[in-house]
GUBAPA-919688 format. One record per atom (N, C-alpha, C): residue number from 1; residue in one letter; atom name; y, z, x. Coordinates in Angstrom, 1 decimal, always signed. Layout:
// residues N
- n:res:atom:v:w:u
- NUM:a:CA:Y:Z:X .
...
//
This chain:
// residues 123
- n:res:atom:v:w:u
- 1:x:N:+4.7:-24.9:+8.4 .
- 1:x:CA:+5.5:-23.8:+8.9 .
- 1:x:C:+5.5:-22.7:+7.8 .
- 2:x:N:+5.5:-22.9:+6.6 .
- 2:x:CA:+5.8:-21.9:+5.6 .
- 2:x:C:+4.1:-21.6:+5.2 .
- 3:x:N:+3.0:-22.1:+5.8 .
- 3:x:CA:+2.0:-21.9:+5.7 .
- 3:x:C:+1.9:-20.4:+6.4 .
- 4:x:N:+2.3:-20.9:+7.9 .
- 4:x:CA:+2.2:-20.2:+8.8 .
- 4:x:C:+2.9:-18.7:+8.9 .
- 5:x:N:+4.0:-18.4:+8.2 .
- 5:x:CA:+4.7:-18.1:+7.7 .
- 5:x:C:+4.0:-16.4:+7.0 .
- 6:x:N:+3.9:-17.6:+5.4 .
- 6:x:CA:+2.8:-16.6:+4.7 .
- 6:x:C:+1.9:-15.6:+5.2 .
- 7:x:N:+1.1:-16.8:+6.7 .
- 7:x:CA:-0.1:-15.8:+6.7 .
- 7:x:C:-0.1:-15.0:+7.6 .
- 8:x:N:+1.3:-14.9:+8.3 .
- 8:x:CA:+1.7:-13.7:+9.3 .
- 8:x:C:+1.9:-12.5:+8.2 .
- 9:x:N:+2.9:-12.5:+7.4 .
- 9:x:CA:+3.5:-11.6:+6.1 .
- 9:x:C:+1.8:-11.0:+6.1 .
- 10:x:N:+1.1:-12.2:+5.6 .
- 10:x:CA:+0.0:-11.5:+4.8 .
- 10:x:C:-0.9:-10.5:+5.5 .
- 11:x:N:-1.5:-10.8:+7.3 .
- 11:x:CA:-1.4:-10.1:+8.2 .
- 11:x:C:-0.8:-9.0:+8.3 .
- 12:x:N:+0.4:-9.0:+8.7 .
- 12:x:CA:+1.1:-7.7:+8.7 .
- 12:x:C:+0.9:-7.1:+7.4 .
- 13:x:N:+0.9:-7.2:+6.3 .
- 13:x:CA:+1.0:-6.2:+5.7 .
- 13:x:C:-0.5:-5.9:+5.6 .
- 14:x:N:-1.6:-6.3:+5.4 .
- 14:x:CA:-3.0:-5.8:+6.0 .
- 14:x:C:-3.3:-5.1:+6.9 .
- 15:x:N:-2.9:-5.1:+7.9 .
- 15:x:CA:-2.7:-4.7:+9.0 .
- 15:x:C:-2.6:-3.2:+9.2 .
- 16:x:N:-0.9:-2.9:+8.4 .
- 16:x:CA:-0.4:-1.4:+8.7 .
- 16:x:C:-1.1:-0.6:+7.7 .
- 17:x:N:-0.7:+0.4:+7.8 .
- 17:x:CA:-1.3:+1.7:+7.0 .
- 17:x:C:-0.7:+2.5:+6.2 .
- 18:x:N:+0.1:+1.3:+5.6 .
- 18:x:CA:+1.3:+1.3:+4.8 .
- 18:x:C:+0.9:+0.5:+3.2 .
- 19:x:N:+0.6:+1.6:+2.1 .
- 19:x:CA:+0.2:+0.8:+0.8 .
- 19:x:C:+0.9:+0.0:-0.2 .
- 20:x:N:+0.8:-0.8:-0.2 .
- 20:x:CA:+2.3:-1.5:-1.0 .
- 20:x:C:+2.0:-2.4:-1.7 .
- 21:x:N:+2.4:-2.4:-3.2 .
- 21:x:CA:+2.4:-3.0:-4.6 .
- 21:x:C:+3.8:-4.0:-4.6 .
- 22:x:N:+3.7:-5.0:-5.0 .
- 22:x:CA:+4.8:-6.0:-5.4 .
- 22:x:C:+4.9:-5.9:-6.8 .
- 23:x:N:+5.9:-5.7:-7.1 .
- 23:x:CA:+5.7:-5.6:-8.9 .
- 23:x:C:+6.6:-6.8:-9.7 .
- 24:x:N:+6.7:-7.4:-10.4 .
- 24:x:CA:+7.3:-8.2:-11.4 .
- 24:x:C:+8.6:-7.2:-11.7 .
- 25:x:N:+9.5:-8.2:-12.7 .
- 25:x:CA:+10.6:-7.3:-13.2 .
- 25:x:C:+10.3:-6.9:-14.4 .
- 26:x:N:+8.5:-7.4:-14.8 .
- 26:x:CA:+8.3:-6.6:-16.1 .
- 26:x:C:+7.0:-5.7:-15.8 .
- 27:x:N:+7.3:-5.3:-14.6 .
- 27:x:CA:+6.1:-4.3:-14.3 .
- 27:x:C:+5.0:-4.7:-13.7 .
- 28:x:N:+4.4:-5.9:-13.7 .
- 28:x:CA:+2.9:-6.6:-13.4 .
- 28:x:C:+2.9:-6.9:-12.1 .
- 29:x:N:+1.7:-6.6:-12.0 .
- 29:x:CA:+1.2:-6.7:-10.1 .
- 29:x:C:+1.2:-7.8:-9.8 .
- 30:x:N:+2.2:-8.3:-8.5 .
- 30:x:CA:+2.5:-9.3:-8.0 .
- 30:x:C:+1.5:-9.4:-6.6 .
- 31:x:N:+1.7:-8.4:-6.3 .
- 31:x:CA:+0.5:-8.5:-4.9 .
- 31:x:C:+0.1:-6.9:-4.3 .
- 32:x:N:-1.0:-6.8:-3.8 .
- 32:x:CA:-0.7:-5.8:-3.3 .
- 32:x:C:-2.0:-5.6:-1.9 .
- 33:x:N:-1.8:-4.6:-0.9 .
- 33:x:CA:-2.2:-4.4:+0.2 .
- 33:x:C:-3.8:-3.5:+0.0 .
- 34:x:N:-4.7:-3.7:+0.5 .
- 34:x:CA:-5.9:-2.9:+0.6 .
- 34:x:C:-5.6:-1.6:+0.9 .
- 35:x:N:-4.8:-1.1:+1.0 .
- 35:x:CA:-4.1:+0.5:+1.4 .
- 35:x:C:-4.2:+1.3:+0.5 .
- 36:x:N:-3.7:+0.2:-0.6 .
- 36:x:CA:-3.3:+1.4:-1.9 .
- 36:x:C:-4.4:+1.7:-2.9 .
- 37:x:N:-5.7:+1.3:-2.0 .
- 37:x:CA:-6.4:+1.4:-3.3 .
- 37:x:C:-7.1:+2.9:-2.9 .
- 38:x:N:-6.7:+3.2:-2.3 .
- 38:x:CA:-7.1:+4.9:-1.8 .
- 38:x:C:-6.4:+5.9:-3.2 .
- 39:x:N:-5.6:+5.1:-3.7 .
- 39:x:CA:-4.5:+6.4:-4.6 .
- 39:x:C:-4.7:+5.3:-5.8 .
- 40:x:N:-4.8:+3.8:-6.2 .
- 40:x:CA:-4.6:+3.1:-7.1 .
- 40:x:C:-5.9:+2.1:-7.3 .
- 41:x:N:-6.5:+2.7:-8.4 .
- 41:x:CA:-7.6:+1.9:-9.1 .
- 41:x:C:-7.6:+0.3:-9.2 .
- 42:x:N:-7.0:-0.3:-8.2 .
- 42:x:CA:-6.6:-1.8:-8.4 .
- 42:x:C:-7.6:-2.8:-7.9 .
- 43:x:N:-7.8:-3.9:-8.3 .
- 43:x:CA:-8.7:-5.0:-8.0 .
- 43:x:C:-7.9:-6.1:-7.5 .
- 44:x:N:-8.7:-7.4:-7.2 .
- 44:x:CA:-7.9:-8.4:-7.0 .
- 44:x:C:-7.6:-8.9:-8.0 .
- 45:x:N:-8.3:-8.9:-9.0 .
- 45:x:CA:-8.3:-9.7:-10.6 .
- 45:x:C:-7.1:-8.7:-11.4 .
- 46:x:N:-6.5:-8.1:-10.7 .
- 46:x:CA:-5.6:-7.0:-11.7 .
- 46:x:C:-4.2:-7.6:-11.3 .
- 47:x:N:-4.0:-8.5:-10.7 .
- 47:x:CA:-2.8:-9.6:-10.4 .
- 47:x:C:-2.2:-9.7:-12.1 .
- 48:x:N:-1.1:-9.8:-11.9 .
- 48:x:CA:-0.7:-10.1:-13.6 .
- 48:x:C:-0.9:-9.1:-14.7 .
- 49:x:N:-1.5:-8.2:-14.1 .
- 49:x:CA:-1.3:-6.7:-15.3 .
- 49:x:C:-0.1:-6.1:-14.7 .
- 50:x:N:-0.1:-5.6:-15.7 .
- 50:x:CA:+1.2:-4.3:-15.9 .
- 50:x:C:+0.5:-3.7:-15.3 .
- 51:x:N:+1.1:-2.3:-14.4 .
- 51:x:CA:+1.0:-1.1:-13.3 .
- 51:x:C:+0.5:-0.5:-14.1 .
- 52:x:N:+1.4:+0.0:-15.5 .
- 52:x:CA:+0.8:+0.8:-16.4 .
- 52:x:C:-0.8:+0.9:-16.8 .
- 53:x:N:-1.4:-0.3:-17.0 .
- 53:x:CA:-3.0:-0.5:-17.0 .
- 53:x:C:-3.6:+0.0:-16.0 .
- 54:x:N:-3.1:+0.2:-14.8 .
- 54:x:CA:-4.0:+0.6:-13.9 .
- 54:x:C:-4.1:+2.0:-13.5 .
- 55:x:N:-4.9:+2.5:-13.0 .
- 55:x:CA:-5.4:+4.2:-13.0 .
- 55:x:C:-4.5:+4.9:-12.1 .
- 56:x:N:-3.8:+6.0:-11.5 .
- 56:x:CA:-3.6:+7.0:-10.4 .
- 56:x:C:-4.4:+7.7:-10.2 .
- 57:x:N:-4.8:+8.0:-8.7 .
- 57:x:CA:-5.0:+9.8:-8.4 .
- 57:x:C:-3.9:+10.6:-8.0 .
- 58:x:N:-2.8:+9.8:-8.1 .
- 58:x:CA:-1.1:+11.2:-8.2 .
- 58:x:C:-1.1:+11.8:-9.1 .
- 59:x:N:-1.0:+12.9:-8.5 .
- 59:x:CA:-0.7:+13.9:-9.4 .
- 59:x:C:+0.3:+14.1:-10.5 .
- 60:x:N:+0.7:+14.0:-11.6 .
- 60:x:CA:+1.9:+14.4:-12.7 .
- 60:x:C:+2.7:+13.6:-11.7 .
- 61:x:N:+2.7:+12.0:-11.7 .
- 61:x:CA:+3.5:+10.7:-11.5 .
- 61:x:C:+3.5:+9.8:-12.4 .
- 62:x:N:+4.7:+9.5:-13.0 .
- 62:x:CA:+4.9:+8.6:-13.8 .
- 62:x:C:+5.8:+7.5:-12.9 .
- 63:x:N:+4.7:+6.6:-12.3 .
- 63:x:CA:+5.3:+5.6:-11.8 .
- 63:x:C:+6.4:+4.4:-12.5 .
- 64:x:N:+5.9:+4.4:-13.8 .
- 64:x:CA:+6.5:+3.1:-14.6 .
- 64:x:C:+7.7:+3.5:-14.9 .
- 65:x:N:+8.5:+5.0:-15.0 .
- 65:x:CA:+9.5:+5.6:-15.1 .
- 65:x:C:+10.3:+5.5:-14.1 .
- 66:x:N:+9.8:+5.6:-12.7 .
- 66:x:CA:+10.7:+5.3:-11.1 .
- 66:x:C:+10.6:+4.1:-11.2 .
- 67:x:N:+9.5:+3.1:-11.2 .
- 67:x:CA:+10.0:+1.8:-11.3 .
- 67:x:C:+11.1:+0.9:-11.8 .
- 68:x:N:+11.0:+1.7:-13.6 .
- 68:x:CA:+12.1:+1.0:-14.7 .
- 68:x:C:+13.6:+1.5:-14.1 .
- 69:x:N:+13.8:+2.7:-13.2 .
- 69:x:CA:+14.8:+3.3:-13.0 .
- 69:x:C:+15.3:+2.7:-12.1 .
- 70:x:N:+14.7:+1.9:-10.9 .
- 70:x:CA:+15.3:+1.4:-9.8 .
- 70:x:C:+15.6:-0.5:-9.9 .
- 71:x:N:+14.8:-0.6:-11.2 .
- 71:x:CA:+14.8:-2.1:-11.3 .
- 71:x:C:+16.0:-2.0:-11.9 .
- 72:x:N:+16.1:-1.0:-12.8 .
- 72:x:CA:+18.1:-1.0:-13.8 .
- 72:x:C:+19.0:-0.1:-12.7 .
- 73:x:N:+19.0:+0.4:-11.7 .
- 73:x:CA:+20.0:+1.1:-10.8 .
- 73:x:C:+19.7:+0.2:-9.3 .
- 74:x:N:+18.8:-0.1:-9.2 .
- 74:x:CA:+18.6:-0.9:-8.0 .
- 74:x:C:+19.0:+0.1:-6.7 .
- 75:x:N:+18.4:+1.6:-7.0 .
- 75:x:CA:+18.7:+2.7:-5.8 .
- 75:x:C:+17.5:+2.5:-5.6 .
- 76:x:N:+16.7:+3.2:-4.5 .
- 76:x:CA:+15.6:+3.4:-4.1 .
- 76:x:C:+14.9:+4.8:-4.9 .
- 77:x:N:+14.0:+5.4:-5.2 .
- 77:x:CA:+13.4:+6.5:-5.3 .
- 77:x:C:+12.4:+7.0:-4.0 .
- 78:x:N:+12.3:+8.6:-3.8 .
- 78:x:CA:+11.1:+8.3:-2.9 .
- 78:x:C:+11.0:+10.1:-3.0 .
- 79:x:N:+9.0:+9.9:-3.3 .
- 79:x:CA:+9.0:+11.4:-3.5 .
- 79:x:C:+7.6:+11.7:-2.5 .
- 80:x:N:+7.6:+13.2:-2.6 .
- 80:x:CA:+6.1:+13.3:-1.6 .
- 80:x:C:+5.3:+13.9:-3.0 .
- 81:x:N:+4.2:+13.5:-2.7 .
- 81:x:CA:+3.1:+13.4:-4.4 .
- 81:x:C:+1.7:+13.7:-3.3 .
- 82:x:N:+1.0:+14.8:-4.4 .
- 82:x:CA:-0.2:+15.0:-4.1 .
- 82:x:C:-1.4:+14.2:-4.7 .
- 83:x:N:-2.7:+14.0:-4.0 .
- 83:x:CA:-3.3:+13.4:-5.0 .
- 83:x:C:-4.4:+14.4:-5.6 .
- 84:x:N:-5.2:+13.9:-6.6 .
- 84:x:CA:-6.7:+14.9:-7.5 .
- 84:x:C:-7.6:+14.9:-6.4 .
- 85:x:N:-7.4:+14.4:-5.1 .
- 85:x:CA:-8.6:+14.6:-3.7 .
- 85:x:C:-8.0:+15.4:-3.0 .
- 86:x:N:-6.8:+16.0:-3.4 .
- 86:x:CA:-5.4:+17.0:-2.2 .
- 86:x:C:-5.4:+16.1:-0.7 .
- 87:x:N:-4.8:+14.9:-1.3 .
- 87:x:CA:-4.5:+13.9:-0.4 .
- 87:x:C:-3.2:+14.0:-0.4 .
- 88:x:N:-1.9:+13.8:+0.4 .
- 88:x:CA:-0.7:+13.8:+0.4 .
- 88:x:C:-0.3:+12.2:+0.5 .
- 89:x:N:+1.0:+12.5:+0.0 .
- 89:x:CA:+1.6:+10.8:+0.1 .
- 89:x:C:+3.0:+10.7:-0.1 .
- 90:x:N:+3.7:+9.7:+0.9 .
- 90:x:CA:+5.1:+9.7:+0.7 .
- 90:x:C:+5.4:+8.5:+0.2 .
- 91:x:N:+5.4:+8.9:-1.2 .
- 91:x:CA:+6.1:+7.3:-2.4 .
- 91:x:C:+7.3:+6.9:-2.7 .
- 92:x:N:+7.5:+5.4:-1.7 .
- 92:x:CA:+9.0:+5.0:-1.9 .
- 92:x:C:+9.1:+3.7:-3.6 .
- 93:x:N:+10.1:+3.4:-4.3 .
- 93:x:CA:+9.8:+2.9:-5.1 .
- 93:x:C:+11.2:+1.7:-5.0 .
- 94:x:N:+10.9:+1.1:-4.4 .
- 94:x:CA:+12.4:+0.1:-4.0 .
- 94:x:C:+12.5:-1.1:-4.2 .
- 95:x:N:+14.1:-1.6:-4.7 .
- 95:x:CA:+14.4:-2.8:-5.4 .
- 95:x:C:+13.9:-3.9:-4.5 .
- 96:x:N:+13.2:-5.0:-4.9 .
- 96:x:CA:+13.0:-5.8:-4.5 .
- 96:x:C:+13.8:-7.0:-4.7 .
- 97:x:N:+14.2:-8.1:-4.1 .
- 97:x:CA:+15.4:-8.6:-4.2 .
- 97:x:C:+15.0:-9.8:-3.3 .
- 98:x:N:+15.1:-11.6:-3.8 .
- 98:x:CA:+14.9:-12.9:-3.4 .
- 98:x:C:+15.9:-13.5:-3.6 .
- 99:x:N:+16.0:-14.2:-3.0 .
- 99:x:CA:+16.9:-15.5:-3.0 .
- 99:x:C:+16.5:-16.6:-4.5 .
- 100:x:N:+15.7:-16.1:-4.5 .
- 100:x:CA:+14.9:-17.2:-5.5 .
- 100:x:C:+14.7:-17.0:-7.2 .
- 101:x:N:+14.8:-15.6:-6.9 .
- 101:x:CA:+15.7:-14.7:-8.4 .
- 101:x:C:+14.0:-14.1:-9.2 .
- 102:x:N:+13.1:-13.9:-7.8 .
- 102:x:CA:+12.2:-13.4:-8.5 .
- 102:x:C:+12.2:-12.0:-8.2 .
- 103:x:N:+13.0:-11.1:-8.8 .
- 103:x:CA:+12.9:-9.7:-8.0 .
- 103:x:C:+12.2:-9.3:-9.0 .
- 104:x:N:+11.8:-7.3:-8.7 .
- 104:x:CA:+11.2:-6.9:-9.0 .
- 104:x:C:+10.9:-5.4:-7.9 .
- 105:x:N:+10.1:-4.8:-8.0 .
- 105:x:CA:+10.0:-3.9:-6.9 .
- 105:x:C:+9.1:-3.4:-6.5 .
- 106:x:N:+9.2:-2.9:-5.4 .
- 106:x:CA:+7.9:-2.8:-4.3 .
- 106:x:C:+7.9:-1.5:-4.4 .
- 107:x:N:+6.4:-0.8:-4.3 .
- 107:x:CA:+5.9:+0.6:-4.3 .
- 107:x:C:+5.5:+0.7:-2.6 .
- 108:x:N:+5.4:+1.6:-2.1 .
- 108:x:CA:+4.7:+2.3:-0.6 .
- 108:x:C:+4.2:+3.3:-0.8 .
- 109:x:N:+3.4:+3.7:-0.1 .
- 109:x:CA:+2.5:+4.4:+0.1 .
- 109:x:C:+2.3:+4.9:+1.3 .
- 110:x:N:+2.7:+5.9:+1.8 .
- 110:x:CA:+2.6:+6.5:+3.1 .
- 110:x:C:+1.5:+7.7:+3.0 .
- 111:x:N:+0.5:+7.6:+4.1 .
- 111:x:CA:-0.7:+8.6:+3.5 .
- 111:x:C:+0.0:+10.0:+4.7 .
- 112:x:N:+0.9:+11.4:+4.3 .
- 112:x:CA:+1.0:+12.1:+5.1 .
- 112:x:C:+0.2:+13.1:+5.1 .
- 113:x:N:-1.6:+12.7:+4.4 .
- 113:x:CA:-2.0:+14.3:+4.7 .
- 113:x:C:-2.2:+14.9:+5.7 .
- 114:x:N:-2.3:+14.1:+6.6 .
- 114:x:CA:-3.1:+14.8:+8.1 .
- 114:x:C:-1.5:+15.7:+8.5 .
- 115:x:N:-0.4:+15.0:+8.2 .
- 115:x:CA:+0.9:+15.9:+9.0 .
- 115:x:C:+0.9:+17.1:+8.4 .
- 116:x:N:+1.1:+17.0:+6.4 .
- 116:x:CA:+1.1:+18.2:+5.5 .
- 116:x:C:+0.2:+19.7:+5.6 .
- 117:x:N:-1.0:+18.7:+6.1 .
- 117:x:CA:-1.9:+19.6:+7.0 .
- 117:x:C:-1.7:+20.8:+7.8 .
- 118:x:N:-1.3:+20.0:+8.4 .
- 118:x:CA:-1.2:+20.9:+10.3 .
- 118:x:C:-0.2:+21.5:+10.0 .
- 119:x:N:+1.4:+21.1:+9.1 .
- 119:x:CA:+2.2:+21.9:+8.5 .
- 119:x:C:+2.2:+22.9:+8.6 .
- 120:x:N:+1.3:+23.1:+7.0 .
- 120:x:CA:+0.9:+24.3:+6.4 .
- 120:x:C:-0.2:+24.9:+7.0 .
- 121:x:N:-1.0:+24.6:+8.2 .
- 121:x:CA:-1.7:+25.4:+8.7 .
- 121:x:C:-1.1:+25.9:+10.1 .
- 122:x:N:+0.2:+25.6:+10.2 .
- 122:x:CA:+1.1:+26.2:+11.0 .
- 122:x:C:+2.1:+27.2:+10.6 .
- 123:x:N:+2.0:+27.3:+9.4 .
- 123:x:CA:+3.2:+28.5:+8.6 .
- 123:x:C:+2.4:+29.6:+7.9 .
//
């Protein structure tokens, strides 16, 4: 059952078009979605590094700063960031929180270029 479980989670999050990082409470990649690797230089062997080792195409984002901020405030952060391809993206940075006392926090990645788009080619 908890097999079964997993491999729905792991499904759905594959699945959506939603990029999302699991982070440790010391920063290190806990898991993360084939989504994000549009915006984040990440491998599968990069499990257990610090975020900080790994590359952005955001623009002037200091992730490890919104991370450290929501792991000690436990608020959410969430900003719209461009990337070095003028790719748009809506970045949530939010407390992660278990029963089991392994928190830490989750990154998203929402790709809004196509909307930012049509926006600004409407104004």
């Amino acid at each position: 059952e908890l097999t079964q479980l997993t491999s729905d989670m792991d499904n759905l999050l594959r699945s959506t078009e939603i990029g999302t990082i699991f982070l440790d409470t010391e920063l290190r990649i806990r898991k993360f979605t084939p989504v994000v690797t549009r915006a984040f230089h990440v491998l599968e062997q990069d499990i257990g590094r610090p975020i900080g080792h790994i590359a952005h195409t955001l623009l002037n984002y200091d992730l490890i700063s919104d991370a450290a901020t929501v792991l000690q405030t436990r608020e959410p952060i969430e900003r719209s960031l461009e990337t070095n391809g003028n790719e748009n993206y809506l970045v949530r940075v939010l407390p992660y929180d278990s029963d089991r006392h392994d928190n830490g926090v989750v990154v998203t990645l929402i790709d809004t270029t196509q909307f930012t788009h049509q926006r600004t080619s409407t104004n």
